[in-house]
C-alpha angles and dihedrals in degrees: 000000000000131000124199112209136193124230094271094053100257114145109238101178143014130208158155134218134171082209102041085179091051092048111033077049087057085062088071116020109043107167088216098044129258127266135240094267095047088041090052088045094048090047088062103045110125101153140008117209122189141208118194107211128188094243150015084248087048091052097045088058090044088046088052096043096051078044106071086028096069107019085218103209082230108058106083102162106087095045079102118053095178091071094055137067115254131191113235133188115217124235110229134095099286104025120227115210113223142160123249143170100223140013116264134189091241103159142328129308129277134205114271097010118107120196142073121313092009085287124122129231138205128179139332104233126190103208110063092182092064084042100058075048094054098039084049084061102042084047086061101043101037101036105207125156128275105196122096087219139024125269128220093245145006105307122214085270087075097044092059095047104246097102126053091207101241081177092080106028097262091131122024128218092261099058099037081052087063082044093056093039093061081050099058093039088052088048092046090054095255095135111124084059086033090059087040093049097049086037080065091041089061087046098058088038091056092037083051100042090250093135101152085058091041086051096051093040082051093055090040083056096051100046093045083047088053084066108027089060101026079101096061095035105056090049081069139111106197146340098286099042082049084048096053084044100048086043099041086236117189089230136014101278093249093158118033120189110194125197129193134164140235146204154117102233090326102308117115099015120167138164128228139204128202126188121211119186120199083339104306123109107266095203096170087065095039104120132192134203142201107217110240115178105029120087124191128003107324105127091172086063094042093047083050084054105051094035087056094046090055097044097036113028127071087281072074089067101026094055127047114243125267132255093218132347129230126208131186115242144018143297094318090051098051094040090059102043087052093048082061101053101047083050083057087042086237117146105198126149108248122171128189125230116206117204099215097071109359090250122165117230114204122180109255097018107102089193113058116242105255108207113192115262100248086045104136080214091064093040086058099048089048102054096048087053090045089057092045092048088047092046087048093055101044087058095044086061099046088057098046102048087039084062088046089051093057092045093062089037079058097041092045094052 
């Protein structure tokens, strides 16, 4: 996305390229000439501002959206919204989402829709083939219906998840109006208190056992994140300068120390520390530890003791200090972890990351951090985790089957 501003500020266009070099160029080199609009245009540029989105249908609602924003002198295409598709929300008791070319009295009014006839209306946009993209998209993330009238039974639309079969009472009015209304915030560019509200959505479905909606809330929340941070994302050079970015980290995770737990039922239980620099495994500075002063099955105490052995004891003097510290698991883990090091007076970033959806806890944040699934962030933090969960568990082992050991040595003597 690119906006070409005046001296005063005032934005004069608005557009979008997939080349911002070879358009913007155009501005100025057409092979044919320029005419008296671009000419007049060109004459008042005083500034170009950009906005890097995470597709062209993502562009195309951002574009919209500046559009009617700004009323740029210079975009006249959308003086005339007849000419335009337009997306259009249907008003009736579960909404339908098509696509139109003008606005129509088509029912009564319902309760929280504006426009004529009850319906309501987004755009226009002037290039229906991004828009079949973009409504492709919003199909697949806010599952409302697509029939004019109701089936018998579950379509193919529901079979394929991207319908909730309202038809048959599999989803009742209630619940398809909160999907609607994540709709409408996403189109009306709410998305950063859209992503936070259905991230505390996932949490009350998996606290209550809901696990099909926590999953589908889970897969709403990755494919919104894959356009809220492409932004950020795309400005970047590599995995740990994303990851500053995504955590709001004080300086660029050089160096990574990772923690996890193990244990069967509380025997055995040890602690282990992995060290990743500039993103590669650092072997010669992994540390495990036998946990001393925990019994029973308690893996929040044992994290606060680990955590305390490698800040405050002589591992605090032998190793550098972290950029950021990783720990395996979720709130309980991190809270503890970070218990530990205010006790050390060590202020030092640590983030929790939770198996069951790959969310990133951060301290002072009461909604994880959900990173996409083909993130190469995730990807990072995973696989560190990953490596301290694998070197846990080998020395779990060794120390198990060392004990074993000892057992048939005593009963053989």
């Amino acid at each position: 996305m690119y906006l070409f501003t005046d001296a005063q500020g005032r934005v004069l266009y608005v557009g979008k390229a997939a080349s911002l070099r070879a358009r913007v160029s155009s501005y100025f080199h057409a092979p044919q000439g320029l005419s008296p609009r671009i000419k007049q245009l060109v004459a008042r540029i005083a500034d170009l501002q950009v906005t890097t989105t995470g597709s062209e249908a993502e562009a195309l609602l951002l574009e919209s959206q500046l559009i009617k924003r700004h009323h740029p002198k210079y975009n006249i295409a959308y003086r005339d919204d007849k000419s335009y598709p337009l997306l259009k929300l249907t008003a009736e008791a579960f909404p339908r989402l098509i696509v139109t070319r003008e606005r129509r009295r088509d029912g009564p009014a319902r309760p929280g829709f504006s426009g004529v006839g009850g319906g309501r209306y987004f755009g226009p946009y002037p290039d229906a083939g991004s828009l079949r993209q973009a409504v492709q998209f919003l199909r697949r993330v806010f599952p409302l219906r697509t029939c004019r009238t109701f089936p018998k039974s579950p379509c193919l639309e529901y079979h394929l998840g991207q319908c909730l079969a309202p038809c048959v009472g599999y989803i009742d009015e209630a619940a398809y109006g909160r999907i609607v209304g994540d709709l409408v915030a996403f189109l009306e560019g709410k998305r950063e208190a859209l992503l936070r509200e259905l991230s505390r959505r996932m949490e009350r479905a998996s606290r209550d056992r809901r696990f099909e909606e926590a999953a589908r809330l889970r897969d709403q929340i990755h494919a919104l994140t894959s356009v809220i941070v492409a932004k950020e994302k795309s400005a970047l050079t590599g995995p740990l300068e994303q990851l500053q970015l995504a955590l709001k980290l004080p300086a660029l995770p050089r160096r990574i120390e990772a923690f996890d737990i193990s244990n069967i039922y509380g025997a055995f239980a040890v602690g282990s520390m992995v060290t990743f620099v500039e993103g590669r495994p650092r072997s010669a500075h992994y540390r495990h530890f036998k946990i001393r002063t925990v019994a029973g099955i308690d893996d929040c105490r044992m994290m606060r003791e680990v955590i305390r052995r490698r800040y405050g004891g002589s591992l605090a003097a032998d190793l550098p200090r972290p950029d950021l510290i990783l720990v395996d698991g979720g709130k309980g883990q991190l809270h503890a972890a970070r218990e530990a090091l205010q006790a050390l007076g060590a202020d030092l970033p640590v983030i929790g990351l939770a198996k069951r959806f790959e969310e990133v806890f951060v301290p002072g944040q009461s909604t994880p951090v959900v990173l996409l699934p083909t993130s190469p962030v995730l990807h990072l933090i995973q696989r560190i985790r990953d490596e301290a969960h694998r070197f846990a568990i080998r020395y779990h082992r060794r120390l198990r089957a060392k004990h074993l050991l000892q057992q048939f040595k005593g009963r053989a003597g």
